[in-house]
NUZA-870158 format. One line per field, with one value per residue (C-alpha): residue number from 1; residue in three letters; x, z, y. Coordinates in Angstrom, 3 decimals, padded with zeros to 6 digits. Example, Ala and Ser with C-alpha at 12.3 -4.5 7.8 and 13.67 -1.06 7.14 Angstrom:
<nodes>
resi = [1; 2]
resn = [ALA; SER]
x = [012.300; 013.670]
z = [007.800; 007.140]
y = [-004.500; -001.060]
</nodes>
This chain:
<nodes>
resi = [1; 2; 3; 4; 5; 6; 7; 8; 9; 10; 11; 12; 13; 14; 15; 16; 17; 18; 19; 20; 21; 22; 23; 24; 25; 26; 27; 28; 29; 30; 31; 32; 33; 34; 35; 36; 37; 38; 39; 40; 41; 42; 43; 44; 45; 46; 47; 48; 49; 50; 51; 52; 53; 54; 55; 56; 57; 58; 59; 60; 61; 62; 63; 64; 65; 66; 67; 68; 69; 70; 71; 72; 73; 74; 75; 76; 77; 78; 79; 80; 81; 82; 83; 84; 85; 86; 87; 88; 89; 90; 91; 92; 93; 94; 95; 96; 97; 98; 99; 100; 101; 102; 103; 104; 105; 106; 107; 108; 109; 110; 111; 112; 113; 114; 115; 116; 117; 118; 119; 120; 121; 122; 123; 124; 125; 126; 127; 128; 129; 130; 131; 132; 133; 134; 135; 136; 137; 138; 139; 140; 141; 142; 143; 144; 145; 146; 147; 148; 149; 150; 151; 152; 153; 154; 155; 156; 157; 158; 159; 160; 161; 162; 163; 164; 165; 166; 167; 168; 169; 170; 171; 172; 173; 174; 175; 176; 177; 178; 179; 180; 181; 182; 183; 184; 185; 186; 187; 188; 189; 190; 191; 192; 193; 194; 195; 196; 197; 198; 199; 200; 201; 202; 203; 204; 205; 206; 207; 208; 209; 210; 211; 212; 213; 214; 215; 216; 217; 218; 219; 220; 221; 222; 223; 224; 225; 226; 227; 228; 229; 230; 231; 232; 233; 234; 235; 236; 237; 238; 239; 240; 241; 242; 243; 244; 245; 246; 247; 248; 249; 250; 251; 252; 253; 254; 255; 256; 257; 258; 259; 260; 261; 262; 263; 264; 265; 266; 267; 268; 269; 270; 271; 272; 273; 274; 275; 276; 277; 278; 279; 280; 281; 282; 283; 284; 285; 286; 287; 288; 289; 290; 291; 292; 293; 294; 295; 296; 297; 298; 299; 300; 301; 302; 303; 304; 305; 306; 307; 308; 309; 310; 311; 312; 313; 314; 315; 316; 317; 318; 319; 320; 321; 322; 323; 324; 325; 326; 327; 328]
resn = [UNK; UNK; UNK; UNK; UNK; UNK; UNK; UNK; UNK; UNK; UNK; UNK; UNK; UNK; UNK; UNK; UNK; UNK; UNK; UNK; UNK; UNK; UNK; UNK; UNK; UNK; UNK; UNK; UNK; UNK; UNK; UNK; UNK; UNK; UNK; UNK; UNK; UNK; UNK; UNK; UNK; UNK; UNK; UNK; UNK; UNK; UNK; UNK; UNK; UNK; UNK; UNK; UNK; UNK; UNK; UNK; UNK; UNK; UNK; UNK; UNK; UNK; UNK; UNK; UNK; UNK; UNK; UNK; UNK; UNK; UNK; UNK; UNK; UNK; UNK; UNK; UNK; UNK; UNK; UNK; UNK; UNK; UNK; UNK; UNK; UNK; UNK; UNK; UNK; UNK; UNK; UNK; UNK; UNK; UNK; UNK; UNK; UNK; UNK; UNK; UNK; UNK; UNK; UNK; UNK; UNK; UNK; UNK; UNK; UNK; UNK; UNK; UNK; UNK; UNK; UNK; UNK; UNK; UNK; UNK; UNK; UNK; UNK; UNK; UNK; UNK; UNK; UNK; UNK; UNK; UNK; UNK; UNK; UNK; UNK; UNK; UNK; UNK; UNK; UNK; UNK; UNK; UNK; UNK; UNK; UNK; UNK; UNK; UNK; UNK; UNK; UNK; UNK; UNK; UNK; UNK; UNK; UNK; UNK; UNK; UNK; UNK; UNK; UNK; UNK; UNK; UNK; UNK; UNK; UNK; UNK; UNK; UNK; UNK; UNK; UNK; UNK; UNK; UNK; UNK; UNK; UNK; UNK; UNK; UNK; UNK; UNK; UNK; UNK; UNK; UNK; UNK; UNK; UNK; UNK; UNK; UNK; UNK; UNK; UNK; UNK; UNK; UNK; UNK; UNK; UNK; UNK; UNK; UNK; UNK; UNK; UNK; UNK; UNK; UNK; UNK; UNK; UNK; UNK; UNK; UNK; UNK; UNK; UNK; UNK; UNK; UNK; UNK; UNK; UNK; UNK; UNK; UNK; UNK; UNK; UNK; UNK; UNK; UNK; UNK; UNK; UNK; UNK; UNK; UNK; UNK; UNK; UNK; UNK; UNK; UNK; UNK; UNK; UNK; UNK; UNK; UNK; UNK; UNK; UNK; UNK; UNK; UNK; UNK; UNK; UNK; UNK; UNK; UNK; UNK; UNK; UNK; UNK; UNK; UNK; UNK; UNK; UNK; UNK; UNK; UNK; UNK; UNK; UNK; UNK; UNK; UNK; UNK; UNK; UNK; UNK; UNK; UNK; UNK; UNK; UNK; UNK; UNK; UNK; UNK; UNK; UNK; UNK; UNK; UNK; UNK; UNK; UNK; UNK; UNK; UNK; UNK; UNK; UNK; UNK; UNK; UNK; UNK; UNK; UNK; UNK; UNK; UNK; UNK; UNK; UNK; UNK; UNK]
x = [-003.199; -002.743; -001.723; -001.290; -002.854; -006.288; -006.433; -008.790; -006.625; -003.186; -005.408; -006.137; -002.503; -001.196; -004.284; -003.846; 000.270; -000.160; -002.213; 000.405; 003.377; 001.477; 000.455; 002.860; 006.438; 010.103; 009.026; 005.631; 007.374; 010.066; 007.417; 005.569; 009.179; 009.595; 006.152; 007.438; 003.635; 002.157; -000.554; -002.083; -002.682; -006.200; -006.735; -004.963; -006.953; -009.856; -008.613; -007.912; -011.368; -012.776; -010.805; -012.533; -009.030; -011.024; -014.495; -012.519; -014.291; -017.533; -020.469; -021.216; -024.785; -023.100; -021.088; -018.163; -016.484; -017.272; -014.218; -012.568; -009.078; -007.049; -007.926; -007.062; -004.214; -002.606; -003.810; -001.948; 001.070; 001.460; 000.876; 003.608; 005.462; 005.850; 005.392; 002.165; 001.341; -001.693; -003.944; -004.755; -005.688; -007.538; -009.675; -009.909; -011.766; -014.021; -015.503; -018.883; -018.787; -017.936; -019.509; -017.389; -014.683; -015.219; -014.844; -011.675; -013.794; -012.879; -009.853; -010.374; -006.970; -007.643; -005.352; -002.706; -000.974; -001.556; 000.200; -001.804; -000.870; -001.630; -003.395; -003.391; -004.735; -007.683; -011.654; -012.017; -010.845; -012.031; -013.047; -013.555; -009.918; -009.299; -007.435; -005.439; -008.176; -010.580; -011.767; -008.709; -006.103; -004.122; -003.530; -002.589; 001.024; 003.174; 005.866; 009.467; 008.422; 011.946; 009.532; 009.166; 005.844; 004.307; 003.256; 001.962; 000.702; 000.699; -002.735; -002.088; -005.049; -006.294; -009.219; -012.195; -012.628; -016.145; -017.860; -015.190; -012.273; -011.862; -012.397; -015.638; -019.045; -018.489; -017.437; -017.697; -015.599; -015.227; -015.093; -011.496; -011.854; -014.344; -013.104; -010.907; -012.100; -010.727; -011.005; -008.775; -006.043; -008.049; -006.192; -004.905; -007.220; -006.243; -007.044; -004.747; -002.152; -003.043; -002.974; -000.053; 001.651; 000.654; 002.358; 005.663; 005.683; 005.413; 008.632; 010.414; 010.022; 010.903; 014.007; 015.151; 014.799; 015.961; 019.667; 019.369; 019.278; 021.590; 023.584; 023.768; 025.126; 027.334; 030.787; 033.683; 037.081; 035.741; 032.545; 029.004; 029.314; 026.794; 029.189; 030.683; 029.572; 029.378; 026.640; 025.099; 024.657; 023.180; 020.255; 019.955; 018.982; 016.952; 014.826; 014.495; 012.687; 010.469; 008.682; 008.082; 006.607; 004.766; 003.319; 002.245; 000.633; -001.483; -002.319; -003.217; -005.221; -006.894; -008.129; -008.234; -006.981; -005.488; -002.389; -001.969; -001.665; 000.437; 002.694; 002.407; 002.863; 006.423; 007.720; 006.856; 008.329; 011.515; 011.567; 010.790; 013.417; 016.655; 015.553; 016.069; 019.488; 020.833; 019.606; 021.971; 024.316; 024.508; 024.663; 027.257; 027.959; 025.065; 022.547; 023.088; 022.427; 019.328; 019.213; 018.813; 015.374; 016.836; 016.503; 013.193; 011.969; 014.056; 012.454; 008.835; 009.275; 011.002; 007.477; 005.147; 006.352; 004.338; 001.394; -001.453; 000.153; 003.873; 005.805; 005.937; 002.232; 002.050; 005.059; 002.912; -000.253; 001.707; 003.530; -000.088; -001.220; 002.017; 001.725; -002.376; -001.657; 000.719; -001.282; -003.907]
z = [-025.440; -025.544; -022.319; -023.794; -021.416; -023.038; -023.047; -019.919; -017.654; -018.662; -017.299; -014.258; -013.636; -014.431; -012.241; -008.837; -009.349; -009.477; -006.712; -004.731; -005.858; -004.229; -001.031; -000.478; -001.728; 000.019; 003.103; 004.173; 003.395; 006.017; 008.279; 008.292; 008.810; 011.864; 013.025; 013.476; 012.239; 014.363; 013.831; 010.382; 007.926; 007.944; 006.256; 003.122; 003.713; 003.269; 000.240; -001.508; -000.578; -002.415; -005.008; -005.343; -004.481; -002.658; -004.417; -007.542; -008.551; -007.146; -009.523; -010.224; -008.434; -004.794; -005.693; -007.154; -010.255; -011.827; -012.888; -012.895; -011.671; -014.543; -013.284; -009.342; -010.492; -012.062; -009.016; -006.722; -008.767; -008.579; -004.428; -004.172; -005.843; -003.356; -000.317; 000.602; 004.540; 005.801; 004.984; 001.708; -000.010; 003.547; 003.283; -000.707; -000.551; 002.258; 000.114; -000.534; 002.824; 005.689; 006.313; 005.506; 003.652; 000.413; 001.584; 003.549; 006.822; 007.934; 007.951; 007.288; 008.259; 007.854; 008.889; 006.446; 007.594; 011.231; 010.832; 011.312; 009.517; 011.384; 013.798; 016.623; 013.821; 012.271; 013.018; 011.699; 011.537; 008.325; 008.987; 012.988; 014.030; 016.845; 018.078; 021.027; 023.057; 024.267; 023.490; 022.173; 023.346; 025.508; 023.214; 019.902; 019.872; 018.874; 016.908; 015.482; 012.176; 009.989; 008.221; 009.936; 007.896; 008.311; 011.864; 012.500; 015.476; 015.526; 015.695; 017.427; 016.295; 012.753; 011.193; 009.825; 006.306; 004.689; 001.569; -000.455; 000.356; 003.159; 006.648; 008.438; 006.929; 003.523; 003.912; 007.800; 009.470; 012.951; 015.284; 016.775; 019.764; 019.245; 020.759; 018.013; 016.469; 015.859; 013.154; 010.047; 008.020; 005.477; 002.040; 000.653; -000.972; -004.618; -004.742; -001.472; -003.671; -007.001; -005.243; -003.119; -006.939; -007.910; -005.324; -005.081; -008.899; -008.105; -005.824; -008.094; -010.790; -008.812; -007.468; -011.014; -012.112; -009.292; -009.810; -013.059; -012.229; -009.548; -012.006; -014.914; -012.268; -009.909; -011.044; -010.353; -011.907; -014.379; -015.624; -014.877; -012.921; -015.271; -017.984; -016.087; -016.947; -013.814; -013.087; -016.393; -015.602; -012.617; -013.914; -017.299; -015.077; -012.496; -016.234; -017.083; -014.026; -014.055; -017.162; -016.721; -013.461; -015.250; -017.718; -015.627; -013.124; -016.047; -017.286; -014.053; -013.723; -017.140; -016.076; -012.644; -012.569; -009.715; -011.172; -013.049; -009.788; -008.165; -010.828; -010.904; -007.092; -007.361; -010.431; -008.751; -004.952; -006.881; -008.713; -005.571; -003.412; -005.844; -007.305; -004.447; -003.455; -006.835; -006.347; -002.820; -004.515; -007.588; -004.420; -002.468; 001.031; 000.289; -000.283; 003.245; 004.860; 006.808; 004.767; 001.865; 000.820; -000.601; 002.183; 003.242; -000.626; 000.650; 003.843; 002.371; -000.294; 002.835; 004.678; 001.549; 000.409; 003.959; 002.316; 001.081; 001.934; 001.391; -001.118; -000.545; -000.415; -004.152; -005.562; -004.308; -005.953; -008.999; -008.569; -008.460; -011.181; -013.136; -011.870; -012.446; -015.722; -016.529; -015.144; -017.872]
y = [-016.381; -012.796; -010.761; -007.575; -005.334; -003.431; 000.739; 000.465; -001.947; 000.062; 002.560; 001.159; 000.219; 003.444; 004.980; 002.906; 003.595; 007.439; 007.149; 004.979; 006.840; 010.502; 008.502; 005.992; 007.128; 007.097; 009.288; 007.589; 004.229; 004.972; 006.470; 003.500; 001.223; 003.890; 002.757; -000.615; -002.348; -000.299; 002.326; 001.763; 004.489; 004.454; 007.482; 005.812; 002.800; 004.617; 006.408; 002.930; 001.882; 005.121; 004.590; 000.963; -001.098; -003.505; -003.404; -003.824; -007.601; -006.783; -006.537; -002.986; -003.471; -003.854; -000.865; -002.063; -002.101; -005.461; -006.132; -009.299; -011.158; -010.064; -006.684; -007.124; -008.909; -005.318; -003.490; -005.866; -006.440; -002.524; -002.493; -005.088; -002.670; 000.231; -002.465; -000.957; -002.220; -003.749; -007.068; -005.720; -009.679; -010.607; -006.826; -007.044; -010.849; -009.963; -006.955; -007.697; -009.765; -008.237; -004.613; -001.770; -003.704; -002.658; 000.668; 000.936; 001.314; -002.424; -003.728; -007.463; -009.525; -013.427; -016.727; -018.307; -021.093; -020.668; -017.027; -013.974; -010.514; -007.031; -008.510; -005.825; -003.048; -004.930; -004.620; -008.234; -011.737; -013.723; -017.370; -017.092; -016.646; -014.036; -011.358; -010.232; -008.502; -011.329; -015.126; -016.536; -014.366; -016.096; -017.967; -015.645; -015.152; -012.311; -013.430; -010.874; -010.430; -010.113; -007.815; -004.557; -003.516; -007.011; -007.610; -011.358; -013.661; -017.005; -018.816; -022.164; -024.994; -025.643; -024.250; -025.873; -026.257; -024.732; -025.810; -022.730; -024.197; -021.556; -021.967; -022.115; -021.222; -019.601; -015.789; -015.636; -013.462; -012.634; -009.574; -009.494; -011.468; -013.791; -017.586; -019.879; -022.618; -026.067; -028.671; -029.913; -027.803; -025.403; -026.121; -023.144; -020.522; -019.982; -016.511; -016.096; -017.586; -015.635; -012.442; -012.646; -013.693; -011.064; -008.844; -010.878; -009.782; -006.121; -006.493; -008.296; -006.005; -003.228; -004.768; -004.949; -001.382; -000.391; -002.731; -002.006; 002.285; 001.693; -000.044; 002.993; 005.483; 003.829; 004.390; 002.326; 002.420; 005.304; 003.623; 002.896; -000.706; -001.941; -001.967; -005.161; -008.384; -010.107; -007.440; -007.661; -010.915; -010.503; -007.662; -009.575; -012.908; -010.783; -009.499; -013.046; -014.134; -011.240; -011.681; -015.419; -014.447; -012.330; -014.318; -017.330; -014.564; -013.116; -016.577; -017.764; -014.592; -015.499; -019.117; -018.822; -023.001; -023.900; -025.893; -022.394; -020.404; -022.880; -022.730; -018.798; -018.531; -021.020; -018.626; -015.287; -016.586; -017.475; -013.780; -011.710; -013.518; -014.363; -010.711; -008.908; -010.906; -009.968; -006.521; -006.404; -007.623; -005.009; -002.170; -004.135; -002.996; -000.017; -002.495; -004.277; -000.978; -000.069; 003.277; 001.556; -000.091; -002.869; -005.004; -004.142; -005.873; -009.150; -008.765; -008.586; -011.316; -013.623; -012.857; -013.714; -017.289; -018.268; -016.618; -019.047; -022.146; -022.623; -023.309; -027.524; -027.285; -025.773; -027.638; -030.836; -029.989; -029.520; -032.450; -034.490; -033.043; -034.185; -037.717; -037.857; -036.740; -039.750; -042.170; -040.941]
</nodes>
């Protein structure tokens, strides 16, 4: 299987990074970590609607791009990245769905695991849960997220399960508000998964260049640090776990099978959170400071491994597949 990228989705990469990097760099990032999860840009969330973020896989007929997985998967990958805020997987699979979504006019959160992101900020609730201002309310609860840029409630109840594997009729969403439903555990959506993959890869491969910078100009006893092995070790290990994330996300994104995205989802979990340990630990004491952004990648990739079903749930599907397979 080949996964080098072709010119047009190096260009797409490169295209929704530039546009990241000029809207979401160091100062917005710790504006928004000010903001505590509150107040979502929505003038950027508009802006990554325009520039088709969301209507990226729809066909070209309902105004999107008509691309595919492979494609979302790069966009993602490059939002995980620069920690971009906000339900961006919940808003990006109800394009096409829910009115305004494709656009960045709605902002589409949805329910994973009983946990609820941004729930105070969004217009809509995929799959019937609700929010804070009627129906339900009493019974959403706010919950210290150890992620300042990921604010969640917790949705008490289980969700029915619809004919896509998602819960409740296929693509409903609800208004904010509207009552909860109740019913068996949804299993977990494999896009979910793929996506959220896809943006634990982004973090870890920006924890690791930003060790491995760290580690070319911090000097310590007359030389770069990185000239040590211990922490050659450490950014040489961090590598290692980034590109086989990598290549089980882009295969995953290639077949779309859900053993494949379980697998991807186990591999990039496991980069995003050891990476950004090692990465504290290349910066020492600096990393562990709140002026650093180090933490705030831990933080996010802590958050994320609840995302889509946790990580039992995917190392059990695997593990079924493995057994079904021997019984064969």
């Amino acid at each position: 299987m080949d996964f080098q990228l072709t010119e047009d989705q190096r260009a797409l990469r490169d295209g929704v990074r530039a546009l990241l990097a000029g809207r979401f760099g160091p100062e917005p990032l710790r504006a928004a970590v000010a903001r505590g999860g509150r107040g979502l840009d929505r003038a950027l969330w508009r802006e990554l609607g325009e520039a088709g973020f969301f209507s990226l896989r729809l066909p070209e007929a309902d105004g999107g791009a008509g691309l595919g997985l492979p494609e979302a998967v790069l966009a993602f990958e490059e939002a995980g990245r620069v920690l971009l805020p906000g339900p961006l997987v919940a808003t990006h699979l109800a394009a096409g769905e829910v009115p305004g979504a494709a656009t960045g006019e709605t902002v589409v959160t949805a329910v994973y695991g009983g946990l609820v992101e941004w729930l105070d900020e969004s217009d809509a609730v995929r799959d019937g849960a609700w929010g804070p201002a009627a129906g339900g309310a009493a019974d959403a609860v706010p919950l210290t997220s150890v992620d300042p840029l990921t604010p969640l409630h917790r949705v008490p109840g289980n969700l029915p399960t619809g004919p896509t594997g998602r819960a409740g009729p296929a693509g409903r969403a609800g208004p904010v508000g509207s009552p909860a439903p109740t019913g068996p555990p949804r299993p977990p959506d494999p896009l979910v998964t793929l996506l959220t993959a896809a943006e634990q890869l982004g973090n870890a491969a920006r924890t690791c260049e930003t060790a491995v910078q760290h580690a070319r100009t911090r000097e310590q006893f007359g030389q770069p640090i990185g000239a040590f092995q211990a922490v050659k070790h450490l950014c040489a290990q961090m590598l290692v776990r980034v590109e086989l994330a990598r290549a089980a996300v882009y295969a995953a994104a290639v077949t779309a099978d859900p053993m494949d995205i379980a697998a991807a989802r186990l591999l990039a979990d496991d980069a995003a959170v050891r990476g950004a340990r090692d990465c504290l630990q290349v910066h020492g004491g600096m990393g562990f400071t709140w002026e650093s952004d180090v933490h705030l990648y831990l933080k996010r990739a802590w958050v994320r491994t609840r995302r889509g079903g946790t990580v039992t749930e995917s190392e059990e599907l695997l593990a079924a597949d493995l057994l079904a397979g021997a019984g064969r």
